[in-house]
VOPA-554850 format. One record per residue (C-alpha): x, y, z; residue number from 1; residue in one letter. Coordinates in nm, 3 decimals. Layout:
<rs>
<r x="X" y="Y" z="Z" i="NUM" aa="a"/>
...
</rs>
This chain:
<rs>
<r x="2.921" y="-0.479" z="1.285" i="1" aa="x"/>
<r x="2.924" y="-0.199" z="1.036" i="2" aa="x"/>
<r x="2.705" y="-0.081" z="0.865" i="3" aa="x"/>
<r x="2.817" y="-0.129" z="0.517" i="4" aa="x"/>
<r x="2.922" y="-0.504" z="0.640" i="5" aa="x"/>
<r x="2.578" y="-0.587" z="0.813" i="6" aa="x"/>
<r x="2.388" y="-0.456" z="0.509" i="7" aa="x"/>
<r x="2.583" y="-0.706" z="0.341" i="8" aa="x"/>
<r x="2.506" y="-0.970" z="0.457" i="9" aa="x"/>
<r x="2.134" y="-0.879" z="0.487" i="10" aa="x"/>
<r x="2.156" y="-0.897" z="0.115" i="11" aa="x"/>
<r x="2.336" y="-1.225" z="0.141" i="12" aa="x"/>
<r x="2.100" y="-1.384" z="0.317" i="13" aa="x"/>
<r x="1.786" y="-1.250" z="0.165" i="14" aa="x"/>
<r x="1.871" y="-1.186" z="-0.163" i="15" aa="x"/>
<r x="2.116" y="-1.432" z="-0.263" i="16" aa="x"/>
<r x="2.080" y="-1.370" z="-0.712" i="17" aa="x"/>
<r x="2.049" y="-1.012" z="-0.651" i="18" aa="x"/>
<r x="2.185" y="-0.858" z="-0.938" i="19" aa="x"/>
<r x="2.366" y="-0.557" z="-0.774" i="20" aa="x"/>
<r x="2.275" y="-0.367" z="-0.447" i="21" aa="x"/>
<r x="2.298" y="-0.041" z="-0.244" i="22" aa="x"/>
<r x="2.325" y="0.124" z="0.110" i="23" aa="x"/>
<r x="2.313" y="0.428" z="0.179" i="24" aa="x"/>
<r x="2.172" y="0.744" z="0.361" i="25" aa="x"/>
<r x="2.249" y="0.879" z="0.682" i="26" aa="x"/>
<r x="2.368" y="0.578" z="0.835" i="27" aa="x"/>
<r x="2.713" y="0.597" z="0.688" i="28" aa="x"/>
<r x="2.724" y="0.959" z="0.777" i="29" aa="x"/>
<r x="2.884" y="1.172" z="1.056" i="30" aa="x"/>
<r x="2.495" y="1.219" z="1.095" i="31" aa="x"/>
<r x="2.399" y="0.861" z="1.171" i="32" aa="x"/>
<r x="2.246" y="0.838" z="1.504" i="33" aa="x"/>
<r x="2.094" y="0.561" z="1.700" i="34" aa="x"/>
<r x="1.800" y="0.565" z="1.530" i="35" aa="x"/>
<r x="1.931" y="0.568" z="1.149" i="36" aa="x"/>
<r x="1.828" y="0.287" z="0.988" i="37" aa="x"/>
<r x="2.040" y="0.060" z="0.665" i="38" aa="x"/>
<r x="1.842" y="0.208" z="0.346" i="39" aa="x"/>
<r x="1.934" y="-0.072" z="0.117" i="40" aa="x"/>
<r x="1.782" y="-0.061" z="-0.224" i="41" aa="x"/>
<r x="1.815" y="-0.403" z="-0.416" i="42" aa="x"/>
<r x="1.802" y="-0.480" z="-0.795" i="43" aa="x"/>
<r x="1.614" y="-0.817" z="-0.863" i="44" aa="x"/>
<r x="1.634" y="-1.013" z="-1.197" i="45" aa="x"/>
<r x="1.281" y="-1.118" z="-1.315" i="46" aa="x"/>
<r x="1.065" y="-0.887" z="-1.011" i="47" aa="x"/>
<r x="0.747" y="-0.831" z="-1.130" i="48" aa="x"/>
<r x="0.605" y="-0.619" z="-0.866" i="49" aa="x"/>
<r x="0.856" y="-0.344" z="-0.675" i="50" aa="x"/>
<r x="0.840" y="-0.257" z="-0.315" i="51" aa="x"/>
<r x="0.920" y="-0.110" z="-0.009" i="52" aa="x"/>
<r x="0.950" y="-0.283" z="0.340" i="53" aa="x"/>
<r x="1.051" y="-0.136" z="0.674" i="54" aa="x"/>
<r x="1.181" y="-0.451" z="0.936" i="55" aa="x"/>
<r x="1.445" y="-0.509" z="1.166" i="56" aa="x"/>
<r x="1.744" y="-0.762" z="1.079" i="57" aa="x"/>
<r x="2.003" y="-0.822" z="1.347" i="58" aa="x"/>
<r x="1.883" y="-0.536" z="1.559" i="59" aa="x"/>
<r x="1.934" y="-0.317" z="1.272" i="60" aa="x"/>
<r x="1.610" y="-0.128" z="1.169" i="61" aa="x"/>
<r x="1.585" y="-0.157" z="0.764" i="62" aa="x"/>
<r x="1.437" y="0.010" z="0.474" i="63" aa="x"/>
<r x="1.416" y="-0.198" z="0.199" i="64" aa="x"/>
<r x="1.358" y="-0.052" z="-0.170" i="65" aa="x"/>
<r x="1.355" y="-0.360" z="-0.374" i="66" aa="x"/>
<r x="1.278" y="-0.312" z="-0.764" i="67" aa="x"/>
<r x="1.374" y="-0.462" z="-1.115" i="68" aa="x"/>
<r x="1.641" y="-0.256" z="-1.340" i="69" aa="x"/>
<r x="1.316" y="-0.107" z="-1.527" i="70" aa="x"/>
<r x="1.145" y="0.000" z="-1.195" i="71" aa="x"/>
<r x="1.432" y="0.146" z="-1.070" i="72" aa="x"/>
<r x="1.471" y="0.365" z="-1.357" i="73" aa="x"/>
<r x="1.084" y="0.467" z="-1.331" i="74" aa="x"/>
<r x="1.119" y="0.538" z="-1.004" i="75" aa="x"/>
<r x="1.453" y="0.767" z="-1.062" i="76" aa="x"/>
<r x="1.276" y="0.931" z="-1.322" i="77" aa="x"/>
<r x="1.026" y="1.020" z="-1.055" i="78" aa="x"/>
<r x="1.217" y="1.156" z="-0.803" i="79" aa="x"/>
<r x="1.422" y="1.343" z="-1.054" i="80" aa="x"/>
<r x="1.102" y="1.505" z="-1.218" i="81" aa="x"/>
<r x="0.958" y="1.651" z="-0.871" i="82" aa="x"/>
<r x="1.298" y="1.738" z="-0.813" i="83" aa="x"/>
<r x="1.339" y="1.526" z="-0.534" i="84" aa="x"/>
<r x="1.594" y="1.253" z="-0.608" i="85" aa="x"/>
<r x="1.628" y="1.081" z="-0.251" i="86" aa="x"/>
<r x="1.631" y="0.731" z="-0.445" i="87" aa="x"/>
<r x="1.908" y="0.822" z="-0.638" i="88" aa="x"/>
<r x="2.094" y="0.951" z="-0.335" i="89" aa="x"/>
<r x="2.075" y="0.656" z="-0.172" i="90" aa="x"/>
<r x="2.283" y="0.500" z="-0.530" i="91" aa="x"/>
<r x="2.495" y="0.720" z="-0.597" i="92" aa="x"/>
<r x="2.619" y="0.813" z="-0.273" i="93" aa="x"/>
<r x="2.607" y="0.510" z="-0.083" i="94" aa="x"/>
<r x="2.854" y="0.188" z="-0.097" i="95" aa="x"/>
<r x="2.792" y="-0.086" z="-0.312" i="96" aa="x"/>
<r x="2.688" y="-0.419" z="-0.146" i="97" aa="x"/>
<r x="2.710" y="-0.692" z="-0.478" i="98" aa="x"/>
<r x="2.705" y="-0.648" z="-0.849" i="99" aa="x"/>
<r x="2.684" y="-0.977" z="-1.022" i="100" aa="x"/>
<r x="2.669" y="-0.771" z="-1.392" i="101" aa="x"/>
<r x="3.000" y="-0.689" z="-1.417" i="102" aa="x"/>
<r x="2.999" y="-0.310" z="-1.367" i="103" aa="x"/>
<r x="2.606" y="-0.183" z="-1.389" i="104" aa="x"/>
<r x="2.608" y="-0.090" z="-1.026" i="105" aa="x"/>
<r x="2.900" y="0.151" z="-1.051" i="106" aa="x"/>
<r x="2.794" y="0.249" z="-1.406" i="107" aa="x"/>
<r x="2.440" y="0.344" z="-1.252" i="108" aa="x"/>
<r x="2.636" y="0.565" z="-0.988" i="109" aa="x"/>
<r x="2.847" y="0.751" z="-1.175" i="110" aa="x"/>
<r x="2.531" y="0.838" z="-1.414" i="111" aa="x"/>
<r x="2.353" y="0.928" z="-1.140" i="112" aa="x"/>
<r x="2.601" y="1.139" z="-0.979" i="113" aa="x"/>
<r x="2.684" y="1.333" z="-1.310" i="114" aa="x"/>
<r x="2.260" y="1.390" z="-1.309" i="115" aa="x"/>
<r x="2.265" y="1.509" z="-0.949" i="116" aa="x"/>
<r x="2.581" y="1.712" z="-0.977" i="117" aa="x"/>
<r x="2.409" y="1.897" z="-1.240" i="118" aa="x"/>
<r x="2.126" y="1.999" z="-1.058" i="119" aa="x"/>
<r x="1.741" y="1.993" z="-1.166" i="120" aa="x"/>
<r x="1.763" y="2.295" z="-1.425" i="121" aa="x"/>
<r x="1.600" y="2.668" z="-1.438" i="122" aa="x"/>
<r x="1.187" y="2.599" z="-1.273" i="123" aa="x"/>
<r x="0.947" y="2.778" z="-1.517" i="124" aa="x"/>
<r x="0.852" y="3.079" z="-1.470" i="125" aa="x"/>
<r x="0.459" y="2.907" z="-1.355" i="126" aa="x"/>
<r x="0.655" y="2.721" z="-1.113" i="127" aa="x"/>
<r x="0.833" y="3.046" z="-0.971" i="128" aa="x"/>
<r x="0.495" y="3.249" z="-0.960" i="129" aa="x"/>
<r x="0.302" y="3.009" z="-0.779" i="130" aa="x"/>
<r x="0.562" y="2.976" z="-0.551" i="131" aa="x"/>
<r x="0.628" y="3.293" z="-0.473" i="132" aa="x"/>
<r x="0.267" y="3.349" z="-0.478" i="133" aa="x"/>
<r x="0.223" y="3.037" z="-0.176" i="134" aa="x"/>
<r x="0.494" y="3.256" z="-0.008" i="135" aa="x"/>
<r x="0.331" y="3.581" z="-0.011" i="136" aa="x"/>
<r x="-0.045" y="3.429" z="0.051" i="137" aa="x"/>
<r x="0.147" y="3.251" z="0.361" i="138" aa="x"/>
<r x="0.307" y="3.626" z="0.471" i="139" aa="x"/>
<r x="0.016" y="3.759" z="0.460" i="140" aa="x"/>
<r x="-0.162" y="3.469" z="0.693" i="141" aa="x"/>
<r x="0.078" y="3.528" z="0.956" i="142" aa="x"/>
<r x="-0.009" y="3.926" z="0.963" i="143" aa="x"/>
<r x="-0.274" y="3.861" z="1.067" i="144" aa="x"/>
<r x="-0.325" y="3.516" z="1.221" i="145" aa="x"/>
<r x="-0.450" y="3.577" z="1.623" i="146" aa="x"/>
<r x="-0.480" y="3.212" z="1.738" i="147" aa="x"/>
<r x="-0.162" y="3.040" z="1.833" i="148" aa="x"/>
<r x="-0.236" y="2.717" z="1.689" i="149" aa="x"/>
<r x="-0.299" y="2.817" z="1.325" i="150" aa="x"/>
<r x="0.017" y="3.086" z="1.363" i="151" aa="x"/>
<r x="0.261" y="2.795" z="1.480" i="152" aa="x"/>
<r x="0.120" y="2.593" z="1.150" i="153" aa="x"/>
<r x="0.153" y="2.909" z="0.918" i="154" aa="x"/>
<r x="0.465" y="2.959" z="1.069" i="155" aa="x"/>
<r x="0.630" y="2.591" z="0.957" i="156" aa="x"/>
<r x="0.470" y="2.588" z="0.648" i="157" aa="x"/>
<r x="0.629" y="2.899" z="0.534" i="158" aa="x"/>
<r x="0.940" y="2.784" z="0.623" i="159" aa="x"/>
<r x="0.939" y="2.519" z="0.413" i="160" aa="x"/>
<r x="0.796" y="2.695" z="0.168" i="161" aa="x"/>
<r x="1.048" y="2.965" z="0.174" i="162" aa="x"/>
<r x="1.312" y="2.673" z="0.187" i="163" aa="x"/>
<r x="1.181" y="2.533" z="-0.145" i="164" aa="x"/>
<r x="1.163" y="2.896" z="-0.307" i="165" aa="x"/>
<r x="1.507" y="2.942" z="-0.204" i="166" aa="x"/>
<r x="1.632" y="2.612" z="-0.389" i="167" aa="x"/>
<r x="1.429" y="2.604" z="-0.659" i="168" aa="x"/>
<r x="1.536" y="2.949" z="-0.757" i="169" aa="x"/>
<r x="1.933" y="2.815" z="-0.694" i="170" aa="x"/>
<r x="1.890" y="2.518" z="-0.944" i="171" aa="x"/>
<r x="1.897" y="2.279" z="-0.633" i="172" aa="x"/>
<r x="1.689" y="1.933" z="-0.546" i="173" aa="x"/>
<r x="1.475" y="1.958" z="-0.290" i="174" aa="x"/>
<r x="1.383" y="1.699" z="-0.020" i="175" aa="x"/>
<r x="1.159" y="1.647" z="0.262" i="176" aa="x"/>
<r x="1.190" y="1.648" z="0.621" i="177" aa="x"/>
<r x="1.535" y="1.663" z="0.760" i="178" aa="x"/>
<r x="1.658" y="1.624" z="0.394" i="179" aa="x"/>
<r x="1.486" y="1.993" z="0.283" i="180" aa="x"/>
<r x="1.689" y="2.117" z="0.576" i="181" aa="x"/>
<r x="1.993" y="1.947" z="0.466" i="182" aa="x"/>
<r x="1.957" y="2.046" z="0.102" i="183" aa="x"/>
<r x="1.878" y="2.436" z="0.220" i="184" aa="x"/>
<r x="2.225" y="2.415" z="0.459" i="185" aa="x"/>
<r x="2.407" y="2.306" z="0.167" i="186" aa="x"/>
<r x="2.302" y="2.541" z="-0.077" i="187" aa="x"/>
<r x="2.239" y="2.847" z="0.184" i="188" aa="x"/>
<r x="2.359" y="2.753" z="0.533" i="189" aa="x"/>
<r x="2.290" y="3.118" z="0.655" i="190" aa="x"/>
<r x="1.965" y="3.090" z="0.530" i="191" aa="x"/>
<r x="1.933" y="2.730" z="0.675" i="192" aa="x"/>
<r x="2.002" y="2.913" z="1.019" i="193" aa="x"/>
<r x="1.799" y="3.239" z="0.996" i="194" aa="x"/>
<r x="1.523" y="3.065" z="0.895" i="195" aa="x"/>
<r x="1.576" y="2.795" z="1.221" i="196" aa="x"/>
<r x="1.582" y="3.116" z="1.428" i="197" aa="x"/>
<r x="1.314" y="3.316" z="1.289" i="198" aa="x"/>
<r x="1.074" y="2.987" z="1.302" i="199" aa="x"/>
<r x="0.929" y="3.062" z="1.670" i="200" aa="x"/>
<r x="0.945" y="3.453" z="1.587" i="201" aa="x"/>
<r x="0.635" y="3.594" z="1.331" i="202" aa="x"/>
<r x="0.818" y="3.943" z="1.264" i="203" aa="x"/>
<r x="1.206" y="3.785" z="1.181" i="204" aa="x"/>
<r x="1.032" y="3.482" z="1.002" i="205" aa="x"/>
<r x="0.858" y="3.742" z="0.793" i="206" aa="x"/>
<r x="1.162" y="3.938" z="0.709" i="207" aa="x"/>
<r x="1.327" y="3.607" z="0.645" i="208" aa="x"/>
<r x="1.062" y="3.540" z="0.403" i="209" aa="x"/>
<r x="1.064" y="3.846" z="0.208" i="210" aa="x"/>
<r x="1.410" y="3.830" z="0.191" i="211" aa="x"/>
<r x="1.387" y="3.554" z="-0.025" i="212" aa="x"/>
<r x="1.108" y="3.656" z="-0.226" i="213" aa="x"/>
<r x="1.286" y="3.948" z="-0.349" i="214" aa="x"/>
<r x="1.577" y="3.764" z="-0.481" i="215" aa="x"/>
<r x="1.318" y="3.598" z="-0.645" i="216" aa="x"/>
<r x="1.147" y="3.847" z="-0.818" i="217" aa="x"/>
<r x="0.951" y="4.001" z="-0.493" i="218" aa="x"/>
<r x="0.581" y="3.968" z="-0.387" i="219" aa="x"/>
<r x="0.326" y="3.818" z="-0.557" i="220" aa="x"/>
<r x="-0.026" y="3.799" z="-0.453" i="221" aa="x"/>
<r x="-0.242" y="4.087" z="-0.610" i="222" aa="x"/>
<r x="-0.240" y="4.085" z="-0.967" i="223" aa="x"/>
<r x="-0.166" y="3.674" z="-0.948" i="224" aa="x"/>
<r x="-0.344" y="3.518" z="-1.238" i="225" aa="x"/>
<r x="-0.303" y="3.146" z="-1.358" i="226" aa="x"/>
<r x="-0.490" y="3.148" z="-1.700" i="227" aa="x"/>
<r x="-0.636" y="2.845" z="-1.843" i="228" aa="x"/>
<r x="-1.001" y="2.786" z="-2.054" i="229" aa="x"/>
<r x="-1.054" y="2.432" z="-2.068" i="230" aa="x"/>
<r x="-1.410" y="2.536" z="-2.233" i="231" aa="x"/>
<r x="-1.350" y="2.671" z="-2.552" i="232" aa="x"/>
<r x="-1.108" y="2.473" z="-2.721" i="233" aa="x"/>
<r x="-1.164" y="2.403" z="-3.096" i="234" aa="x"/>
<r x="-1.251" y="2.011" z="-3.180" i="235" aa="x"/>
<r x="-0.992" y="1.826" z="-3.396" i="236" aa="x"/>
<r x="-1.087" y="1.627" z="-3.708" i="237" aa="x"/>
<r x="-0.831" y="1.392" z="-3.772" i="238" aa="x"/>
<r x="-0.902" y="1.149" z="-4.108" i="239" aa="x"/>
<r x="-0.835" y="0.810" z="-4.174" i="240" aa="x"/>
<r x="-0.558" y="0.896" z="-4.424" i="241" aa="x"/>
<r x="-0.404" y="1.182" z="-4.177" i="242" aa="x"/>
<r x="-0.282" y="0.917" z="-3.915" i="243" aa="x"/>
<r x="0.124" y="0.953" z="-3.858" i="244" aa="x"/>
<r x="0.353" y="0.672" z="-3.803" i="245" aa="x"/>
<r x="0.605" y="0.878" z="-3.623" i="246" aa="x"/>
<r x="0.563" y="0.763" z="-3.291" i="247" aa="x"/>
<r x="0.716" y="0.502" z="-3.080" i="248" aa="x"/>
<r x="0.767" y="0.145" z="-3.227" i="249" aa="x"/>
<r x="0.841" y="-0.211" z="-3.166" i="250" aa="x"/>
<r x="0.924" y="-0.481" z="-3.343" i="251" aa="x"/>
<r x="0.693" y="-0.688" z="-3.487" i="252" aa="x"/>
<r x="0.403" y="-0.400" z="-3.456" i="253" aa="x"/>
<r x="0.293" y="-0.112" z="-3.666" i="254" aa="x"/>
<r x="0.207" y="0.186" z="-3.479" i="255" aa="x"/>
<r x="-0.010" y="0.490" z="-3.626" i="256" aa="x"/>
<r x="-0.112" y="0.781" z="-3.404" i="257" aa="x"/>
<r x="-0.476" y="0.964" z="-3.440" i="258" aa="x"/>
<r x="-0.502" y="1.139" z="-3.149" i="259" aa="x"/>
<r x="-0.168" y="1.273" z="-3.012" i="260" aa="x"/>
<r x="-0.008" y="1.587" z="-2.914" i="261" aa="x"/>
<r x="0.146" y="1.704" z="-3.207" i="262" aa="x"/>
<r x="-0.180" y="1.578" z="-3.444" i="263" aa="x"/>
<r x="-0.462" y="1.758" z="-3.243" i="264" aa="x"/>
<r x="-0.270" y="1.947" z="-2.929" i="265" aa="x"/>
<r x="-0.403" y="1.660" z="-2.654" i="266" aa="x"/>
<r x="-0.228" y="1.678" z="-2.339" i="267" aa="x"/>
<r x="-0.331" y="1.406" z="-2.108" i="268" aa="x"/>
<r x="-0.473" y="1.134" z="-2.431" i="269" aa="x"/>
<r x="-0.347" y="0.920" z="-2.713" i="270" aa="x"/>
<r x="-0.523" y="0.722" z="-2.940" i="271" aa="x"/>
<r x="-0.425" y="0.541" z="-3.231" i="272" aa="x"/>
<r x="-0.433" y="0.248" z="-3.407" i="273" aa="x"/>
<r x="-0.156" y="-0.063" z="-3.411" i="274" aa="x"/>
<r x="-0.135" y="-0.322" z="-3.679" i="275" aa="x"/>
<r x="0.039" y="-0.653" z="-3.588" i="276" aa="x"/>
<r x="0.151" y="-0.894" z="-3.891" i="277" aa="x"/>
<r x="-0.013" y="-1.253" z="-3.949" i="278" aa="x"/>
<r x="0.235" y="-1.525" z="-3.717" i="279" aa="x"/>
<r x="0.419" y="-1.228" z="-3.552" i="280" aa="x"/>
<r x="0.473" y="-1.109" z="-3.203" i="281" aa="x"/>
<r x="0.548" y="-0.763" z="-3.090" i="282" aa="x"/>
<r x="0.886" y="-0.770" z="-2.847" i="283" aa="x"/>
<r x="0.824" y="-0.745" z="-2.505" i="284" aa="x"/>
<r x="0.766" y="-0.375" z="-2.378" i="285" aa="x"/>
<r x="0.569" y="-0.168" z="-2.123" i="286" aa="x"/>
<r x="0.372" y="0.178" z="-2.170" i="287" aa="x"/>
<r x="0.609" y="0.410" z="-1.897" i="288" aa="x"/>
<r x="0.262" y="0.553" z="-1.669" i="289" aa="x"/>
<r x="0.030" y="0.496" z="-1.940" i="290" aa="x"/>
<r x="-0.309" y="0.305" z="-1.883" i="291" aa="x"/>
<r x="-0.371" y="0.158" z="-2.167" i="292" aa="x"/>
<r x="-0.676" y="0.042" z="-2.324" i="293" aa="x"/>
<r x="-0.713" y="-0.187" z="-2.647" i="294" aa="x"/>
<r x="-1.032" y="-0.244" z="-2.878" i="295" aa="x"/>
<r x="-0.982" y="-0.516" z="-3.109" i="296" aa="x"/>
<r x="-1.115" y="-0.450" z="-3.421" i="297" aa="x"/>
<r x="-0.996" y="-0.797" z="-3.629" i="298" aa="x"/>
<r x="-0.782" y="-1.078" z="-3.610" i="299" aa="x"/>
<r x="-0.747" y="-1.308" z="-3.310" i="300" aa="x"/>
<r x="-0.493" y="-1.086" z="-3.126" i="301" aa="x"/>
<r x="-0.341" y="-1.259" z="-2.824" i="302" aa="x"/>
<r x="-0.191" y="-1.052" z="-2.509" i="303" aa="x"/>
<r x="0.138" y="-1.209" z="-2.237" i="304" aa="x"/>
<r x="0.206" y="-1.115" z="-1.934" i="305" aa="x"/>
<r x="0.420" y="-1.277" z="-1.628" i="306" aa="x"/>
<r x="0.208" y="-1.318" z="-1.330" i="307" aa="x"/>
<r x="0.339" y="-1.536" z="-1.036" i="308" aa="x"/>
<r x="0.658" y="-1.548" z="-1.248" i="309" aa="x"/>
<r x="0.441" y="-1.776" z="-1.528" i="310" aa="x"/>
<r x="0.311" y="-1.661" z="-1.815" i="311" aa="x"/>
<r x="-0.019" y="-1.552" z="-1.887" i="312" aa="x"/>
<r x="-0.239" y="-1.546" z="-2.211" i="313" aa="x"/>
<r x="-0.518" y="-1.364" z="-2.344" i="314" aa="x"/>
<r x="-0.691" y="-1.466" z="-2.626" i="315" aa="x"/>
<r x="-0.922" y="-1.221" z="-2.787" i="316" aa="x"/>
<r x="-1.122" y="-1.147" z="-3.085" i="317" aa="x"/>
<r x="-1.318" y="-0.875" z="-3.269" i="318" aa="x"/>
<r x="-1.528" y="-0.652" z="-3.031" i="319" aa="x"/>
<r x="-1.307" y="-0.782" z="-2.749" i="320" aa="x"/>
<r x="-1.081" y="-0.470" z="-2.477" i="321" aa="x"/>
<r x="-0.816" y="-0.604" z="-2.273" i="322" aa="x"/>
<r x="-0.687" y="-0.312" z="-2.028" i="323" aa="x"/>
<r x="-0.316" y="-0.274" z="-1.920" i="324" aa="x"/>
<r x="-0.214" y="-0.079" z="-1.620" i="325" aa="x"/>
<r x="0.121" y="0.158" z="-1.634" i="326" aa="x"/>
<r x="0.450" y="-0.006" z="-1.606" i="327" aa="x"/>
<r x="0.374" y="-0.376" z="-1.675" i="328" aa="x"/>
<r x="0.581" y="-0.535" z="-1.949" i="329" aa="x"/>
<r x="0.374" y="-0.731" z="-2.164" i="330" aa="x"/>
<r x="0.354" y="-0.847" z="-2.555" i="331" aa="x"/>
<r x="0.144" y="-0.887" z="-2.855" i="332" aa="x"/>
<r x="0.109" y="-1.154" z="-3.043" i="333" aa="x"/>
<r x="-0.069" y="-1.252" z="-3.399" i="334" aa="x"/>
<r x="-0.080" y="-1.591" z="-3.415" i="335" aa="x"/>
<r x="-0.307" y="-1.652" z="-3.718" i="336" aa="x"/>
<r x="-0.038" y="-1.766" z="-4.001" i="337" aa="x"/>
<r x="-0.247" y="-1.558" z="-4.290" i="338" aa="x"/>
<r x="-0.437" y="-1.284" z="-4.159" i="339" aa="x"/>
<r x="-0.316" y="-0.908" z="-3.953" i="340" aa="x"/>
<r x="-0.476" y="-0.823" z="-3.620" i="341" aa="x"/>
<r x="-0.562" y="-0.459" z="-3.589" i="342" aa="x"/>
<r x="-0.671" y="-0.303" z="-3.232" i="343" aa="x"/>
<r x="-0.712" y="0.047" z="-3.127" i="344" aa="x"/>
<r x="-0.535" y="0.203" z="-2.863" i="345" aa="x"/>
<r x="-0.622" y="0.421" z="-2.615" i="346" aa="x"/>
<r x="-0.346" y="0.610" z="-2.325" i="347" aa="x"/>
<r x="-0.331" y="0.795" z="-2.022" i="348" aa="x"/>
<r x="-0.088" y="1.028" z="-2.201" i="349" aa="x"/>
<r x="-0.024" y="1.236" z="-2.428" i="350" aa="x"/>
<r x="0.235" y="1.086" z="-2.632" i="351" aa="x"/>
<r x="0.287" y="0.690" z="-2.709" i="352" aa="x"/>
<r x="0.488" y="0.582" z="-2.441" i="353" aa="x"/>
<r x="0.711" y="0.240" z="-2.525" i="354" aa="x"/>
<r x="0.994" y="0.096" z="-2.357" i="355" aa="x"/>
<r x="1.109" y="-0.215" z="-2.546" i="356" aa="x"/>
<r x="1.289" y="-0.449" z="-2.285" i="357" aa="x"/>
<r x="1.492" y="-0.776" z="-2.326" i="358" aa="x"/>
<r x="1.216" y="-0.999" z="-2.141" i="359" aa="x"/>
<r x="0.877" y="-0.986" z="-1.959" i="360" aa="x"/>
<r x="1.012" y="-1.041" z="-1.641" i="361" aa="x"/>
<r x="1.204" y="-0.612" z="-1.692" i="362" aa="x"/>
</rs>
């Protein structure tokens, strides 16, 4: 059987509702081998928990990457952001194996492939110092490394090292493993080679090296300086009347930030307060990575989420937190018919993160 036809029926059998589903990777590939496996990544209605499971079906060894629409787009958002998109590979290149939403899978590829077609964007110039400064630091290791054991370790690392420089530098994704290499020989297949050459040789991998450093801006290790005072920042005073309601909304609630990047400059906190109307409910939502952390201040403020596929209620009151952890969707509700429920909130970030969503289940 094929591989695009076994995978197939895998998700036949095992995911019957699925609402639309991939393979893809090397397997369908003139680089499949006997040892590629079916990468299928499946899209469930209603999954409250995403995962990843290796197992063999039908002799066929299988990676499984099984996640709702909203973890999937978390998880793209990832890979994208470490420039890494092997996820989003695997859906835009590979073959479609059901769509039951008439057209979201092959929507989802062609946004994807527009994203990876245009490449990750310029790195900073931080990014590009410290990595040609790992470069350099790694030359000069080699110089003078005398047992053979730490030089054959220098020695990989600064190929992959120099491999990342290289693409980062060319606007490219980078990958891991076999995929760095792959990602190197498309954007640079001499490079790709030289450095495959040079990898058993200190003195060519070292001119290898420096070539690429010097298209990208040359050496860097004395004079290297990543500034930073984390101990003499000023203290922010931020009133009751100063709070902002420009921040991220949804129905039902009334969001005002205190503590935020723009109001006082935070960069890994927000605080603020939310207001939720007497015999209202917020709509249902999640917080992106945020923790979250909730005081109740008044009202009888009540808290939903899906676990086991049922929901779940929280009941609290005045001098009551509740904690939520990044990513699960979740609601408020008021249910008193006459008086608000305020709560303050506390996040792992530095803006409010909120992603309304059409039900708990994503």
């Amino acid at each position: 059987m094929d591989p695009v036809s076994a995978a197939r029926a895998l998700v036949e059998e095992m995911f019957p509702g699925a609402l639309y589903a991939f393979v893809g990777g090397s397997v369908l590939t003139e680089r499949r081998t006997s040892a590629s496996d079916l990468d299928v990544v499946v899209v469930l209605d209603g999954l409250t928990t995403p995962y990843r499971e290796s197992l063999r079906w039908r002799e066929w060894p299988v990676e499984l990457f099984v996640h709702s629409e909203t973890s999937l787009d978390v998880y793209l958002d990832k890979d994208f952001g470490r420039r890494q998109p092997s996820l989003a590979r695997m859906c835009a290149e590979g073959a479609v194996l059901a769509d039951r939403t008439g057209g979201r899978a092959s929507d989802l590829q062609s946004a994807l492939g527009e994203r990876l077609s245009a490449g990750p964007g310029d790195p900073s110039d931080t990014q590009v110092e410290r990595a040609r400064y790992a470069v350099s630091d790694l030359l000069d290791d080699l110089s003078g490394a005398t047992d053979p054991g730490e030089q054959a370790f220098i020695r990989w690392a600064l190929v992959q090292d120099t491999a990342r420089l290289a693409l980062s530098v060319g606007r490219k994704w980078h990958g891991s493993g076999k995929w760095l290499l792959r990602e190197l020989r498309e954007h640079d297949p001499a490079l790709a080679e030289a450095l495959l050459a040079a990898r058993e040789d200190p003195v060519r991998l070292a001119a290898v090296a420096s070539d690429v450093l010097e298209r990208a801006g040359g050496r860097l290790w004395e004079g290297y300086r990543a500034e930073g005072d984390p101990f003499h920042q000023p203290l922010r005073h931020i009133a009751s009347g100063q709070l902002s309601g420009d921040t991220a909304q949804s129905s039902g609630m009334r969001r005002l930030a205190a503590i935020s990047g723009d109001t006082a400059g935070s960069a890994r906190l927000w605080m603020g307060q939310t207001h939720v109307s007497p015999a209202t409910r917020s709509s249902d939502h999640h917080h992106g990575a945020s923790e979250t952390a909730i005081y109740v201040v008044s009202g009888t403020p009540s808290f939903v989420f899906l676990q086991d596929s049922r929901e779940v209620r929280l009941d609290a009151g005045p001098g009551d937190y509740i904690y939520v952890p990044p990513y699960v969707p979740h609601r408020e509700e008021n249910p008193d018919p006459s008086q608000e429920a305020v709560v303050v909130i506390a996040r792992s970030t530095q803006e409010a993160i909120v992603v309304n969503l059409p039900s708990l289940s994503g």
